[in-house]
Each structure stands twice: as C-alpha cells, then as structure tokens.
N, C-alpha and C positions, 0 to 999 in steps of 0.2 A: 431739830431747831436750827433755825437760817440766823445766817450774821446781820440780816434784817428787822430782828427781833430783841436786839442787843437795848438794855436801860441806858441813857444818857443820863449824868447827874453834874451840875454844878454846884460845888462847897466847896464853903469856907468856911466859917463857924457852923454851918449847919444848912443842909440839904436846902439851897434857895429855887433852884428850877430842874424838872424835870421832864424827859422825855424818850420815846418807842421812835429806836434808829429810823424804823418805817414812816412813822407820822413826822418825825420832826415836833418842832414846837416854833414858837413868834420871839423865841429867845437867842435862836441861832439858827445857821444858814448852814444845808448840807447840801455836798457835792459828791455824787459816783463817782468816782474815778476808775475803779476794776469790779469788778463781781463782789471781790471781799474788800478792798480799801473805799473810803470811805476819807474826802477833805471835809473838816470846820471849822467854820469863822462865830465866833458869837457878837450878836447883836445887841447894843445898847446896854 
C-alpha cells in the first residue's frame, strides 16, 4: 500500500468532505513536495 492511497477526511461534527490522497477532490488543493510528503490548502 503507497502513501498515495491515504483517505483525506474533513470533520467537524461529522464527516463533510472526502477524499483518495491520489484523486484529490474540488475541496482542496494538493501539492508533492517529496515522494512521501505531501502540502494542503483547502478550498472554499
């Protein structure tokens, strides 16, 4: 299993957005920075 494949989750009272390190989602903004690190900014 690759660190590629990691679940992203935003909560607060309760699971609002989700997403596959790989895919991304339209909620937030990812950047490679190493093989294994990984910068995010959320959107909107």
């Amino acid at each position: 299993m690759s660190v590629d494949d990691a679940l992203l989750t935003l909560e607060r009272d309760n699971v609002e957005h989700r997403a596959l390190l790989s895919l991304g989602g339209d909620w937030l903004q990812l950047q490679r920075v190493a093989p294994s690190q990984w910068k995010s900014a959320h959107q909107g």
